[in-house]
TORTOR-273264 format. One record per atom (N, C-alpha, C): residue in three letters; y, z, x. Coordinates in steps of 0.05 Angstrom, whole numbers, padded with zeros to 5 digits, always signed. Layout:
N
ALAYZX
...
This chain:
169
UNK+05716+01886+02560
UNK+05693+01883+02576
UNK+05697+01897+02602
UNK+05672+01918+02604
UNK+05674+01926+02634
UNK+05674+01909+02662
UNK+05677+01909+02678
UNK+05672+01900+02704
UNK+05651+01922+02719
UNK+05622+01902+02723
UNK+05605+01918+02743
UNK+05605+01914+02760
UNK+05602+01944+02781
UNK+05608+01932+02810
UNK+05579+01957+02814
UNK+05557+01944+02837
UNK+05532+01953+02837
UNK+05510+01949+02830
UNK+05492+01965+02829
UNK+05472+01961+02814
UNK+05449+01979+02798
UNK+05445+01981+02781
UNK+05432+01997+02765
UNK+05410+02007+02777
UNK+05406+02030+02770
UNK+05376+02043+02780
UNK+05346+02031+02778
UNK+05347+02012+02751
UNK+05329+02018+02735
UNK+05329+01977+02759
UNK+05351+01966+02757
UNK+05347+01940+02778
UNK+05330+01951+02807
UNK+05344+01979+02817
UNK+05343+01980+02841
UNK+05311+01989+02850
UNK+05302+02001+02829
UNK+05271+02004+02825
UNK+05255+01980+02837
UNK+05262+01963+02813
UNK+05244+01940+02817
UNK+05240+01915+02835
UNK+05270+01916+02847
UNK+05273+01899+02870
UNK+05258+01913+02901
UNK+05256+01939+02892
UNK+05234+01953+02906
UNK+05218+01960+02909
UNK+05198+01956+02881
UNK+05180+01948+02885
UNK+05170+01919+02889
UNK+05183+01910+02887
UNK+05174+01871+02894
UNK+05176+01870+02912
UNK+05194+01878+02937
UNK+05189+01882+02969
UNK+05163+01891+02968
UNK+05165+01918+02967
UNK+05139+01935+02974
UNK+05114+01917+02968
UNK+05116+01905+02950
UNK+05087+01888+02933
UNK+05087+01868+02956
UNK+05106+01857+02968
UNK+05106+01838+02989
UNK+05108+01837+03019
UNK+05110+01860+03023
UNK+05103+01871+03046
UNK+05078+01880+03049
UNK+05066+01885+03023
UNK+05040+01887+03023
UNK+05024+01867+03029
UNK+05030+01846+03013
UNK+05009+01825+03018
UNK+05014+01798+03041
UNK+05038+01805+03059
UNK+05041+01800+03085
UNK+05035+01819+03099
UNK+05020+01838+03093
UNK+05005+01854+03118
UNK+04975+01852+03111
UNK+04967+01845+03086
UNK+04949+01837+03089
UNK+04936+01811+03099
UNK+04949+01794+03094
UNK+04949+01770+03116
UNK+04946+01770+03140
UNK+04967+01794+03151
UNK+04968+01789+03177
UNK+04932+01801+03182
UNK+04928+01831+03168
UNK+04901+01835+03181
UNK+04877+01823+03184
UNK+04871+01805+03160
UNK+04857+01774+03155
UNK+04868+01756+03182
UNK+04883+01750+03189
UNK+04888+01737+03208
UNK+04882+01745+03234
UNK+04886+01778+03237
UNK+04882+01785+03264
UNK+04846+01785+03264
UNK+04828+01794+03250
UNK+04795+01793+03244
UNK+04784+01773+03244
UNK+04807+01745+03237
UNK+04788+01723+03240
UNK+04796+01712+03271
UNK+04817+01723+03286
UNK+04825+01710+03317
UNK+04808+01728+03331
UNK+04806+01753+03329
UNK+04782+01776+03341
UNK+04750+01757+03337
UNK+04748+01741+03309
UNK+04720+01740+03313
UNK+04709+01710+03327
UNK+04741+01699+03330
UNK+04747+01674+03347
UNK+04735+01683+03372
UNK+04754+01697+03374
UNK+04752+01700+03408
UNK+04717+01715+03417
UNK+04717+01728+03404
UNK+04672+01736+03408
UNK+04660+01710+03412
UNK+04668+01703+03391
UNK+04648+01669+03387
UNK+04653+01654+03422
UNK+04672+01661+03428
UNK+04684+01644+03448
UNK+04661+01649+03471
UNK+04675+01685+03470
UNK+04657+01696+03504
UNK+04631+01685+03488
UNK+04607+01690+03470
UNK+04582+01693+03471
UNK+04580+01656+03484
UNK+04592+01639+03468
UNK+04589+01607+03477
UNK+04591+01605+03500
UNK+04612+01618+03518
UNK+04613+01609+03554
UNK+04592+01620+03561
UNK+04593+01653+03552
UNK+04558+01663+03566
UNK+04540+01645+03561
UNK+04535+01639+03543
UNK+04507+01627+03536
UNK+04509+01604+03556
UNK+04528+01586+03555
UNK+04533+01560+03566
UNK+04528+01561+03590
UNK+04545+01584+03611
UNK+04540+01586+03634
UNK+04510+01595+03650
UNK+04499+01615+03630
UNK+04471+01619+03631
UNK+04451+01598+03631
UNK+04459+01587+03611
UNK+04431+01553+03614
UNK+04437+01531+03633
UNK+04465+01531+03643
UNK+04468+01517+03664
UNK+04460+01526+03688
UNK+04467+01557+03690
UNK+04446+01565+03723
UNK+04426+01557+03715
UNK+04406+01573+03698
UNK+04371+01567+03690
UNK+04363+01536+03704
UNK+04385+01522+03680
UNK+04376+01499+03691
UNK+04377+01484+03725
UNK+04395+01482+03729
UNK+04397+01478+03753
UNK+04380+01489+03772
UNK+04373+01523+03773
UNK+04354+01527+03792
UNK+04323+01527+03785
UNK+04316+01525+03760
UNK+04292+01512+03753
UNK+04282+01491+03755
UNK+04293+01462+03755
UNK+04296+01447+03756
UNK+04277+01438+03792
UNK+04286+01449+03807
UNK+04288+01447+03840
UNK+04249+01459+03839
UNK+04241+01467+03817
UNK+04216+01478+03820
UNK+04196+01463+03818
UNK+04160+01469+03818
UNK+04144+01447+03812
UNK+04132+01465+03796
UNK+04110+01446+03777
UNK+04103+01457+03764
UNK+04072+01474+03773
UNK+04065+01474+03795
UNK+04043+01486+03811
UNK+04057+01511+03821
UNK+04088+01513+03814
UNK+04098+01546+03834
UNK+04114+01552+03804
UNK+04113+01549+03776
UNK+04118+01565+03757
UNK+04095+01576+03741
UNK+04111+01596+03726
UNK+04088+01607+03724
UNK+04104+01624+03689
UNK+04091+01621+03663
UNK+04102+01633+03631
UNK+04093+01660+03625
UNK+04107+01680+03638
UNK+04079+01708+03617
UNK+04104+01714+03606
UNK+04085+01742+03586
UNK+04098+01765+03573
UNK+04105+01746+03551
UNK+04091+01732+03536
UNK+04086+01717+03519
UNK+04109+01699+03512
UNK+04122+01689+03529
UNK+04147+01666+03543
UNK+04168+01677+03544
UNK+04174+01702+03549
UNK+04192+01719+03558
UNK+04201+01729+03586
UNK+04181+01714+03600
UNK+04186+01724+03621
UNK+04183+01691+03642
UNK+04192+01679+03657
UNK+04195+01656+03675
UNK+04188+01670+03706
UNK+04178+01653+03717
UNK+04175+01666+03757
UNK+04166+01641+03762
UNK+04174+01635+03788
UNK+04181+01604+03789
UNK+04186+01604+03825
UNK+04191+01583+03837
UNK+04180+01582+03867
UNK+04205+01554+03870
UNK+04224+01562+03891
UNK+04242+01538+03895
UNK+04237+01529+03921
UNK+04238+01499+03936
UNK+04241+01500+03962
UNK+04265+01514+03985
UNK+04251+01531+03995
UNK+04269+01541+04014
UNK+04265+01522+04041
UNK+04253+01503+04044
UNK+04259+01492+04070
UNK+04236+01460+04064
UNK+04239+01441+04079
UNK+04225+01417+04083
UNK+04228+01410+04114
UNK+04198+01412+04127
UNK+04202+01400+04146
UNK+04200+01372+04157
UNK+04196+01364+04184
UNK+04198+01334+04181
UNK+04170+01313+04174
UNK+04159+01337+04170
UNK+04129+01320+04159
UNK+04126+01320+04131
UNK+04152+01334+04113
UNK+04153+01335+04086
UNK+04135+01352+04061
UNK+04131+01365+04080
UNK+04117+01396+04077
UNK+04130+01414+04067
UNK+04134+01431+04051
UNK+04161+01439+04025
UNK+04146+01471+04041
UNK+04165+01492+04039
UNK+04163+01522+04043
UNK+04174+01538+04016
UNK+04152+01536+04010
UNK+04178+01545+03978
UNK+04183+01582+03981
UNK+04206+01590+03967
UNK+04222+01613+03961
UNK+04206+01635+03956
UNK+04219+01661+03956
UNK+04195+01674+03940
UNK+04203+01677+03916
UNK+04180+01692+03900
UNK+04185+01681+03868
UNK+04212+01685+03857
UNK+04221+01675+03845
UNK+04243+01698+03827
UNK+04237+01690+03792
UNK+04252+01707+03780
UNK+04238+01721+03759
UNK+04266+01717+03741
UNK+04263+01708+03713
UNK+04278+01705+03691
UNK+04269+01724+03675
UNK+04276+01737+03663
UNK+04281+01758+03639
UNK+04296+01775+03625
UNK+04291+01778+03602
UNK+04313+01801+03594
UNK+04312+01833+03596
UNK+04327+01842+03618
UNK+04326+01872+03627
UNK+04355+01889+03635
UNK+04353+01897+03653
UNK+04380+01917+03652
UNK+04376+01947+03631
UNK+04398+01935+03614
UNK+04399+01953+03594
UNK+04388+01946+03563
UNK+04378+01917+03571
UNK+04357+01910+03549
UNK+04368+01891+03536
UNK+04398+01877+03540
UNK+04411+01865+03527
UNK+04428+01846+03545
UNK+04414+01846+03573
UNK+04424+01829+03589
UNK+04406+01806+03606
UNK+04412+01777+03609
UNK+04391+01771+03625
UNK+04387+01773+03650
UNK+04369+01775+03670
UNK+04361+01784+03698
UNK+04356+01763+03704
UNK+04369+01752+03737
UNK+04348+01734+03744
UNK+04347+01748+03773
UNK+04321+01757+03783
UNK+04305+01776+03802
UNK+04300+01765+03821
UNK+04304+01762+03844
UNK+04297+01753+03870
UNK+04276+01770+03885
UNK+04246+01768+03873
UNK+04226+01784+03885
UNK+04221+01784+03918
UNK+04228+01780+03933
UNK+04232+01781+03965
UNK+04253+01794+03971
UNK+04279+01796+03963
UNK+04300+01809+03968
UNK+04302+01843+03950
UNK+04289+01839+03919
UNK+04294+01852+03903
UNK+04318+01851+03890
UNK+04340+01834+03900
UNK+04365+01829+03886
UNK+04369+01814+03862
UNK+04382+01834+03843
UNK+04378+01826+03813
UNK+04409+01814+03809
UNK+04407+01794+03787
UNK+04435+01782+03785
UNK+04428+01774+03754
UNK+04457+01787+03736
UNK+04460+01785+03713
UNK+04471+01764+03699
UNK+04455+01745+03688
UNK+04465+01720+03681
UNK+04485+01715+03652
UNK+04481+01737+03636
UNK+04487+01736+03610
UNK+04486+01756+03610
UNK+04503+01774+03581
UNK+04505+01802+03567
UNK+04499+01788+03541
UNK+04487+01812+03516
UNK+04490+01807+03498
UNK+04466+01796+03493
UNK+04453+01797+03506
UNK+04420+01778+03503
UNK+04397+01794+03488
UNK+04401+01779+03455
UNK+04371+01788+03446
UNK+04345+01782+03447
UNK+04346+01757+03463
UNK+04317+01749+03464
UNK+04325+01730+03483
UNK+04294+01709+03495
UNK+04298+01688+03507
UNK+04264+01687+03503
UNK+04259+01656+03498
UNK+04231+01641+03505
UNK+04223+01621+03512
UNK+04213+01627+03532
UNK+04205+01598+03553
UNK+04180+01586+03549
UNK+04181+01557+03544
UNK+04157+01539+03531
UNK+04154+01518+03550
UNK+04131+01508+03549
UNK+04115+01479+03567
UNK+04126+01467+03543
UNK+04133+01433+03546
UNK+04127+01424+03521
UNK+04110+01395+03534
UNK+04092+01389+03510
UNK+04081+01360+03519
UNK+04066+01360+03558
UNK+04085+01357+03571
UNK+04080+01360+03602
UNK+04095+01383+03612
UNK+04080+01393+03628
UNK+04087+01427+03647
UNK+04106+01424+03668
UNK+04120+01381+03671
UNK+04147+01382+03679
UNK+04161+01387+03664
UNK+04162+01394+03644
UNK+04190+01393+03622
UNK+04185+01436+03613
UNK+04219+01454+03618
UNK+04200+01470+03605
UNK+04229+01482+03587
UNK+04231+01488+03569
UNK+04256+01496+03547
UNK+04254+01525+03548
UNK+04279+01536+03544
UNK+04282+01564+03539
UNK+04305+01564+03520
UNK+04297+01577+03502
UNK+04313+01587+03476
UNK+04325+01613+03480
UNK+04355+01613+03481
UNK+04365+01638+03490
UNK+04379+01652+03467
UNK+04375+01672+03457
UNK+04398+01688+03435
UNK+04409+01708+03441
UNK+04434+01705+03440
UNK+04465+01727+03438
UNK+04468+01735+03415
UNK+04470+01766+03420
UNK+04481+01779+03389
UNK+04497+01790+03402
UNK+04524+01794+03380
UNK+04541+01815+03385
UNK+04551+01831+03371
UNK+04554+01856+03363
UNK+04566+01866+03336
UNK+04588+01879+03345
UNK+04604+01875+03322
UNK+04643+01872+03325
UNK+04652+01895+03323
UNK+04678+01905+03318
UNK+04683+01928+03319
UNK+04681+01935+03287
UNK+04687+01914+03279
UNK+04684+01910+03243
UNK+04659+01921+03219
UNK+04638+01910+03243
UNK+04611+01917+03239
UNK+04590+01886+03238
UNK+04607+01867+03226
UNK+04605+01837+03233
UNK+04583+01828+03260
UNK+04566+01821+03244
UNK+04543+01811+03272
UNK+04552+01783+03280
UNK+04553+01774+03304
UNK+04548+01747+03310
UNK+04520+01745+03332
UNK+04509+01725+03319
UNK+04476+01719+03330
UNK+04483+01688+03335
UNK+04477+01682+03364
UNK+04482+01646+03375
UNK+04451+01645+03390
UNK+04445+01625+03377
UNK+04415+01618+03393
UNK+04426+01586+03400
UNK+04415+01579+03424
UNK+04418+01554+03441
UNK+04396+01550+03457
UNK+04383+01523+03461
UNK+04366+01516+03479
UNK+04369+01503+03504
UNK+04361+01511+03526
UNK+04356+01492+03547
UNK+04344+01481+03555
UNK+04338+01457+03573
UNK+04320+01438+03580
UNK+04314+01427+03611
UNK+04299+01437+03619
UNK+04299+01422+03653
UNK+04269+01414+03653
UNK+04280+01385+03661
UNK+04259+01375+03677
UNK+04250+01378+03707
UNK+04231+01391+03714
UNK+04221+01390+03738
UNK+04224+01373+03762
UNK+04236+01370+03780
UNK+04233+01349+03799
UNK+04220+01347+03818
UNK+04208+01369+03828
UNK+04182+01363+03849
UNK+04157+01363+03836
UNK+04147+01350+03818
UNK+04122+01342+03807
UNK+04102+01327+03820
């Protein structure tokens, strides 16, 4: 009986291809893994945009009445009147208008300070927005949608609503 010392070609083949077969399909993993943390992290920014967007809206809408708002461009468009001052006889000076919409580069929202002209971008990524009365013209909702498409080609579309009630009614 011989003594083998080594290993045969015909072994050395196939233990190399069984690596290779497995290095394959730990890299495919990994790329599955990196596309679904990429489409994590989108989801993420469009949710804080959106989030942080309906919390300004809200908040400075809110401060409005419903005698100084005002719905065109078929609820796409908000202009609205905040108190800029109260004096001591409780007499309100309200702001000049400013203006909610989606402008820029068409995919961002604006909110417009018509007296100043100073525009401030509340959100990117903005496909739409519509602003509704509901029931009473204190209450008024805006439905905001974020799209974003990936580098993948993968669309993400987030629609969310907001809600303010009016407080100087």
């Amino acid at each position: 009986m011989k003594n083998k010392s080594g290993f045969t070609l015909i072994e050395l083949m196939v233990s190399t291809a069984l690596f290779a077969m497995m290095m394959l399909l730990v890299g495919m993993v990994m790329q599955r893994a990196e596309a679904q943390t990429n489409l994590n992290e989108n989801r993420m920014v469009i949710h804080e945009n959106l989030r942080e967007a309906l919390y300004r809206m809200g908040q400075e809408i809110r401060e409005s009445s419903p005698a100084q708002l005002s719905i065109t461009n078929g609820g796409t468009q908000l202009s609205f009147r905040i108190p800029a001052n109260v004096n001591n006889s409780g007499v309100i000076a309200w702001s000049n208008p400013i203006t909610y919409q989606v402008g820029g580069n068409g995919t961002q929202l604006i909110r417009t300070d018509t007296g100043t002209g100073a525009n401030t971008v509340l959100a990117n990524h903005v496909q739409g927005i519509l602003f509704t009365n509901t029931g009473s013209a204190a209450t008024i909702n805006y439905d905001l949608t974020l799209r974003r498409t990936l580098t993948n080609g993968r669309i993400i579309s987030i629609v969310s609503r907001g809600q303010a009630r009016l407080r100087n009614t």
